[in-house]
C-alpha positions as CSV (number, residue, x, y, z in Angstrom):
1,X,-11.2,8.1,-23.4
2,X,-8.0,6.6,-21.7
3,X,-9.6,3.9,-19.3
4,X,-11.1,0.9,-21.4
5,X,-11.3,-2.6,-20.7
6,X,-8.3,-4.6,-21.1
7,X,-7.9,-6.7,-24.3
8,X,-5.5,-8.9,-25.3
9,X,-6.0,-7.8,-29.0
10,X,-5.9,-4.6,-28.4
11,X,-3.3,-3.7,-25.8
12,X,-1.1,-6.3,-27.7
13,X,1.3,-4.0,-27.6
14,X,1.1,-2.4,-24.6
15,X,4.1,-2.2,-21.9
16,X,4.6,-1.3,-18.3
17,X,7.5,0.7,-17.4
18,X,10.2,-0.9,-15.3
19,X,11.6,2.0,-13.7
20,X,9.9,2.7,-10.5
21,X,9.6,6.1,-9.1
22,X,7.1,9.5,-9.3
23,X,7.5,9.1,-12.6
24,X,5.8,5.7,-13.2
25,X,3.1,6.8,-10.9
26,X,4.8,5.5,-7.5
27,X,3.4,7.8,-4.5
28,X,5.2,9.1,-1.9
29,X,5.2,10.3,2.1
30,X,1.8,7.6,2.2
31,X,0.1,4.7,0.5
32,X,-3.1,3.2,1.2
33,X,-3.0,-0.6,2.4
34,X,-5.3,-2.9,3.1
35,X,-5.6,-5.7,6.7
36,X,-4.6,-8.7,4.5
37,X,-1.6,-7.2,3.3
38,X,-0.3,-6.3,7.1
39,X,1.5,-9.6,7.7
40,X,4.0,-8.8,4.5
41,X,4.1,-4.9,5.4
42,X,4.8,-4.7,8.7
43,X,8.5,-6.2,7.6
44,X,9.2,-3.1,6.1
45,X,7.2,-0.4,6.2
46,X,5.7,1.7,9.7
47,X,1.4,1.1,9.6
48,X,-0.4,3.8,11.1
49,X,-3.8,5.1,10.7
50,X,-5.4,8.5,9.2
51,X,-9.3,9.4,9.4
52,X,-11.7,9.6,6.4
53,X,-14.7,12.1,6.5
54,X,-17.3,9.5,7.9
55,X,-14.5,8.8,10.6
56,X,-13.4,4.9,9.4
57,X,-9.7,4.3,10.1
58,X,-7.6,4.3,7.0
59,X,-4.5,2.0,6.9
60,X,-1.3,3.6,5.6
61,X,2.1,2.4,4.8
62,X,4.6,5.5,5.4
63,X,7.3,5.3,2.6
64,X,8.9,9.0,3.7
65,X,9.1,11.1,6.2
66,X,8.8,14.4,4.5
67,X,5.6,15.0,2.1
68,X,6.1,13.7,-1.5
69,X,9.1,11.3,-0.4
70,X,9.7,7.9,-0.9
71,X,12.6,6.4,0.4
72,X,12.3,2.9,-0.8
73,X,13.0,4.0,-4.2
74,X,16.8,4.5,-4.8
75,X,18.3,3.7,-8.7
76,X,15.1,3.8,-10.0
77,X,14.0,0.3,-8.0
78,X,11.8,0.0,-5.3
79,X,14.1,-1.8,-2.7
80,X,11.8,-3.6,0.0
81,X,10.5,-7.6,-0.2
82,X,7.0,-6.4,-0.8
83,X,5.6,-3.1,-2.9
84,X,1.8,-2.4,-1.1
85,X,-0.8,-3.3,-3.4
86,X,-2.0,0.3,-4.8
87,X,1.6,0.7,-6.3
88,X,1.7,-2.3,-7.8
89,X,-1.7,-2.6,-9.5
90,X,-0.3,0.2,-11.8
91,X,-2.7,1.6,-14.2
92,X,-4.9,-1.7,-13.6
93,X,-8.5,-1.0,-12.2
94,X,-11.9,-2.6,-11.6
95,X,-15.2,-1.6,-13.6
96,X,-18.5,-3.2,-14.0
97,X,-19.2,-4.3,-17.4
98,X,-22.2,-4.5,-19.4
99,X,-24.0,-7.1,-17.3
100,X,-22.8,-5.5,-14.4
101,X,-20.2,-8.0,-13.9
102,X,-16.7,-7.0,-12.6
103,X,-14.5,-6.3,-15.5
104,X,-10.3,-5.2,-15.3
105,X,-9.7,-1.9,-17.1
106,X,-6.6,-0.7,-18.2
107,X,-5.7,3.3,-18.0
108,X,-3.8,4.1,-20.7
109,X,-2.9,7.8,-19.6
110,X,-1.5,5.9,-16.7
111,X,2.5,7.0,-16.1
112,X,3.7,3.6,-16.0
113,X,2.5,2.9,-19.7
114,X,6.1,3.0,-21.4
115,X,5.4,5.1,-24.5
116,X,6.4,4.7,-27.9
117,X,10.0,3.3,-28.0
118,X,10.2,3.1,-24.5
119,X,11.1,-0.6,-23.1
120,X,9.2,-1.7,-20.5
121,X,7.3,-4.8,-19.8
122,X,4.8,-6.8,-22.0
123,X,1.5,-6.9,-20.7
124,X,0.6,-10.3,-23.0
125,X,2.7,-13.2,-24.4
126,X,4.0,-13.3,-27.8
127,X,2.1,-16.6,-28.3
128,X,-0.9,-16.0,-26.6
129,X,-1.8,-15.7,-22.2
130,X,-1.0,-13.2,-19.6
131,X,2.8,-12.1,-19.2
132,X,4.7,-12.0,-15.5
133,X,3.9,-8.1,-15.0
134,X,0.6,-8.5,-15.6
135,X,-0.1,-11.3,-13.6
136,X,1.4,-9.4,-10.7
137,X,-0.7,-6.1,-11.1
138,X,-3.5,-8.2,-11.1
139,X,-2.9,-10.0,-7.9
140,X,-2.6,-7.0,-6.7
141,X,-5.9,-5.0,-8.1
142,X,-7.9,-8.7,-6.0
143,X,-5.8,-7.9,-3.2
144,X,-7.1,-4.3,-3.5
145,X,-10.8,-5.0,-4.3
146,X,-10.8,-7.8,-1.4
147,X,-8.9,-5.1,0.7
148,X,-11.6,-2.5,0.2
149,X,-14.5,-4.9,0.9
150,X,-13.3,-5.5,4.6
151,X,-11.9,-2.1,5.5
152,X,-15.1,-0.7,7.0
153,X,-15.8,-3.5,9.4
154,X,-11.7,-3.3,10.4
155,X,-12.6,0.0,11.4
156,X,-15.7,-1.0,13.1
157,X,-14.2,-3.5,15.0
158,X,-11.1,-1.5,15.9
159,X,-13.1,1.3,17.1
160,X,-15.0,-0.7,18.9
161,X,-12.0,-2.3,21.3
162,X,-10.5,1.0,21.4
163,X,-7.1,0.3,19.6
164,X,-6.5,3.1,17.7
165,X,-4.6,5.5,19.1
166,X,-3.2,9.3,18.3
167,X,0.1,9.1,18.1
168,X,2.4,12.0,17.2
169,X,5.9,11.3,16.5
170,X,9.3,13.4,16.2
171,X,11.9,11.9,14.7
172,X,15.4,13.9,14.8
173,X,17.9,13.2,12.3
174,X,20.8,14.8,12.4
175,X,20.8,17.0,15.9
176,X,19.4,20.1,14.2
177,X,16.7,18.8,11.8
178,X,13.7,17.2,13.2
179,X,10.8,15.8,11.6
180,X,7.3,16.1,13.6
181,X,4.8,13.3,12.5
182,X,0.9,15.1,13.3
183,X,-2.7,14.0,12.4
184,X,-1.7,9.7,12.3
185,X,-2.9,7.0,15.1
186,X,-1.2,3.7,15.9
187,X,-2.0,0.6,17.6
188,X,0.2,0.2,20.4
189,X,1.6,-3.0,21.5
190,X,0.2,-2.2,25.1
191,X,-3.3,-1.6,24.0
192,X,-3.4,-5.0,22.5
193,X,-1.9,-6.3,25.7
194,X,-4.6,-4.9,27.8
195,X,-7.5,-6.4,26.2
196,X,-10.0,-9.0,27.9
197,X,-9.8,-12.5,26.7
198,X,-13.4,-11.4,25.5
199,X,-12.4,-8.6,23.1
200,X,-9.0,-11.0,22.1
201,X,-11.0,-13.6,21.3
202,X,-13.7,-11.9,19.1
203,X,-11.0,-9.7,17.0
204,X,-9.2,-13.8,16.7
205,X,-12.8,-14.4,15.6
206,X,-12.9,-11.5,13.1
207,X,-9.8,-12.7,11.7
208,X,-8.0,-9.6,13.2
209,X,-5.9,-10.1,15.8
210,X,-3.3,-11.3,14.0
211,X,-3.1,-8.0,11.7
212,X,-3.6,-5.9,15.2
213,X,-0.7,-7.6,16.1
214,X,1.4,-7.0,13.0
215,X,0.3,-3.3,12.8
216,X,1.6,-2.7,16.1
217,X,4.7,-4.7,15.8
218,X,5.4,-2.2,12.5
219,X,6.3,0.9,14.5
220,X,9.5,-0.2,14.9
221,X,10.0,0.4,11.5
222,X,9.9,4.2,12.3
223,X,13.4,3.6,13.2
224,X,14.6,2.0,10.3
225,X,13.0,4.8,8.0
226,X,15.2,7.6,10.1
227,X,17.9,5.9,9.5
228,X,17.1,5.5,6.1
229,X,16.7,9.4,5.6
230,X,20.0,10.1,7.4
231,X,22.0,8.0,4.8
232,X,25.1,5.9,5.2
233,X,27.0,5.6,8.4
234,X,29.9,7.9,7.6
């Protein structure tokens, strides 16, 4: 069994790699994210929305434009001010324990566990308490487990104003290669523009005009990521 609650006896030992990439684990083309993150994301990274099966808007940062790509990873770093939360809880997850409390496990078949004589980063302090990496991967799996608490009313409230929007986007990068974006919604900066002071006022209520807002203002990122793809000016 590789997923078992974290110990600090146990997993003494244990280390995260530093390296960041599809080989630690880090996705690529999409990530899930979650409303309270949008503020820190929309900086970097375009937020658009796909559909699950019971038809709740998902929340996406796009990291590539091509499937499987991830262009904030260059030299083995992932260069942006803020990683989304999924990539940075790492092989960190939440559990119930045996009186049904929640309980942090640790997956040890996790690609970012450095392996024997790897270096990587201590999960525990020599002398005892929790070490910088994991600190931050567990920030990050609250950020996840608050994130996933409030995602269905988002989408209920969304849906309900009509914000989301279908938005297919082609991107050309170099005059004879062009990249079609299909099957993703936005919220556009007009739709938020043409609600009443009724619908602005209960999404301020709801605590999410503010990420509306954000999400829309994120698009222009789509830019930055073309450029991105096409490389240094030459």
């Amino acid at each position: 069994m590789t997923v078992v609650p974290l110990d600090n006896v146990a997993h003494s030992d244990v280390r995260l790699k530093s390296s960041r990439g599809a080989e630690s684990g880090d996705p690529g083309g999409q990530i899930g994210v979650f409303v309270g993150e949008f503020a820190v994301l929309q900086r970097e990274y375009p937020i658009l929305f796909t559909t699950d099966e019971q038809g709740h808007y998902q929340p996406v940062a796009i990291l590539g434009l091509v499937q499987d790509e991830n262009l904030f990873v260059r030299d083995e770093e992932w260069k942006a001010r803020y990683i989304p939360a999924l990539a940075r809880r790492g092989p960190l997850m939440i559990g119930r324990g045996q009186a049904d409390d929640p309980l942090v496990y640790l997956d040890l078949a996790h690609p970012r566990i450095a392996q024997d004589g790897d270096e990587g980063l201590a999960l525990f302090r020599e002398h005892g308490g929790h070490a910088p990496a994991l600190l931050d991967a567990i920030e990050a799996l609250q950020s996840v487990h608050r994130g996933m608490s409030a995602s269905a009313s988002m989408s209920d409230m969304f849906k309900k104003h009509g914000l989301v929007d279908a938005l297919p986007i082609s991107i050309d990068i170099d005059g004879t290669t062009t990249i079609n974006f299909e099957n993703f919604s936005a919220i556009l900066p007009e739709k938020i523009a043409g609600l009443s002071a009724e619908a602005l006022g209960e999404l301020n209520e709801a605590g999410l005009l503010v990420p509306a807002v954000m999400a829309a203002h994120s698009l222009g990122n789509i830019n930055a990521l073309a450029d991105m793809k096409r490389g240094p000016a030459r």
